[in-house]
C-alpha positions as CSV (number, residue, x, y, z in Angstrom):
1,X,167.5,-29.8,-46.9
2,X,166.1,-28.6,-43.8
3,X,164.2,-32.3,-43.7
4,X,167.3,-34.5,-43.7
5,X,166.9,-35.5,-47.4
6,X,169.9,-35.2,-50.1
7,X,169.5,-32.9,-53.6
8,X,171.8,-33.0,-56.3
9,X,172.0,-29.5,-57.7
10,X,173.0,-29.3,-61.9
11,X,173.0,-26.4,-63.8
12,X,174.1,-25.9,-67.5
13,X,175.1,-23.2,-69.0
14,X,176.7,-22.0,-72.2
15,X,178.7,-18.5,-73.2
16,X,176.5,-16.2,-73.0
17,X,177.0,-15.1,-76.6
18,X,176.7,-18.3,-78.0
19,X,172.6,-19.1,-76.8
20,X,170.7,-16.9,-79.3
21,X,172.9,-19.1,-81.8
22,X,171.0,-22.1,-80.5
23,X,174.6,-24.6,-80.6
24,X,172.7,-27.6,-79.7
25,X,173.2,-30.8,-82.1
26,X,172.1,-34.7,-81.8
27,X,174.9,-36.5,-81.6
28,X,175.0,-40.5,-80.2
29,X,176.9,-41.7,-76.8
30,X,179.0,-44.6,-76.7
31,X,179.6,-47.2,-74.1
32,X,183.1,-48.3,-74.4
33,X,184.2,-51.8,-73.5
34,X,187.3,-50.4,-71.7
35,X,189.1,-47.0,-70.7
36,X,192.3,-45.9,-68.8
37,X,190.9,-43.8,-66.3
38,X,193.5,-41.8,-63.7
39,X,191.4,-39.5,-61.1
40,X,191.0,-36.5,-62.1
41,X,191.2,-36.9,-65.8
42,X,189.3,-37.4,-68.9
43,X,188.9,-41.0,-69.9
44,X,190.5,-42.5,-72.9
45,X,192.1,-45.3,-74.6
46,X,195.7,-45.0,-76.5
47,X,194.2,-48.3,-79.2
48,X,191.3,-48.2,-80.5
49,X,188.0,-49.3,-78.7
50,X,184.8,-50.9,-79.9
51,X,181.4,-49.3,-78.4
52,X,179.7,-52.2,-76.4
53,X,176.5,-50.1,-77.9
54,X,175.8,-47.0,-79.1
55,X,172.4,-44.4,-78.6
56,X,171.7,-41.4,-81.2
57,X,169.9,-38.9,-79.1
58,X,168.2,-35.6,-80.7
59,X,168.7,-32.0,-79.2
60,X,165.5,-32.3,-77.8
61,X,165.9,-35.6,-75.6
62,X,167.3,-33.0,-73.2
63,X,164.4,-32.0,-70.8
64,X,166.5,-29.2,-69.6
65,X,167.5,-27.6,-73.1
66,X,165.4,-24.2,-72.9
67,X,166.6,-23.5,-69.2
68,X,170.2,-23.6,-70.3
69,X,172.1,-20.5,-68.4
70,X,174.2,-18.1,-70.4
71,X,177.4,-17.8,-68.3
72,X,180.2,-14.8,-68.8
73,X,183.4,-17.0,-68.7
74,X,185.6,-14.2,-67.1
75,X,183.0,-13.3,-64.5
76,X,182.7,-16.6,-63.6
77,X,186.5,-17.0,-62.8
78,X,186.5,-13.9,-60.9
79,X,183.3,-15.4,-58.6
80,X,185.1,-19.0,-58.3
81,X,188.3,-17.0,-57.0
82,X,186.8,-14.8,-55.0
83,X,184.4,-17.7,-53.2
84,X,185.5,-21.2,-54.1
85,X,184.0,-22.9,-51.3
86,X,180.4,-21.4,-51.7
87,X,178.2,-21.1,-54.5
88,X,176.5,-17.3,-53.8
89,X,176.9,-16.5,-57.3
90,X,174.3,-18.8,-59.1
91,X,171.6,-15.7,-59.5
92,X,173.9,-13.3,-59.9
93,X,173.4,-11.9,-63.2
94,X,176.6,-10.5,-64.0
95,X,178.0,-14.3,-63.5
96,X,174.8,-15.3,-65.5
97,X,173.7,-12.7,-68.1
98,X,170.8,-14.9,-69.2
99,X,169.3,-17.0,-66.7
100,X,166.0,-18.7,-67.8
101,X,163.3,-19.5,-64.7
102,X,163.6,-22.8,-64.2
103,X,160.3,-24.6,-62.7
104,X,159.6,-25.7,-59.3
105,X,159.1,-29.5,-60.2
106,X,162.8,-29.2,-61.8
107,X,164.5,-27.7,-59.4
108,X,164.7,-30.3,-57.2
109,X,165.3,-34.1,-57.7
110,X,166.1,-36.3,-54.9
111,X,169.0,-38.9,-55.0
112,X,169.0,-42.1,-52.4
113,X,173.2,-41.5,-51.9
């Protein structure tokens, strides 16, 4: 930012077809007590693990769930090849069919990396 501070920038999105169908579920996340991790890929276990704890979260624990973009998967692909180092695509609304306004106070959120 132009006054020295760090932003993270997050967006989520969804295919585009899928957000009149509202996918969203509660669900819990789990805290393992240990994972093989290599870089680069998912984490996981080949025994069984036990949870050190668990928290059941509702759809709506996610402040961020009506601004949700609706991405077109190939369009996306095509942007990501065609500019991998720059992110110029983000309003385009080819890339992003449905884009929901997104307020001020959410866009940014400073981090202390």
């Amino acid at each position: 930012m132009e006054n020295g501070d760090v932003y993270s920038l997050y967006y989520f999105s969804i295919d585009y077809k899928a957000v009149d169908q509202q996918p969203y579920q509660s669900g819990s996340i789990y805290k393992p007590s240990a994972f093989i991790y290599k870089r680069g890929e998912e984490r996981g276990s080949r025994e069984a693990v036990r949870p050190l704890f668990k928290i059941d979260i509702d759809k709506e624990d996610f402040p961020y769930l009506s601004y949700i973009k609706g991405v077109d998967a190939e369009a996306i692909k095509q942007a990501l090849k065609n500019s991998p180092e720059e992110r110029p695509w983000l309003s385009d609304t080819v890339v992003f069919p449905i884009s929901p306004e997104i307020p001020a106070e959410l866009k940014l959120i400073e981090t202390n990396e």
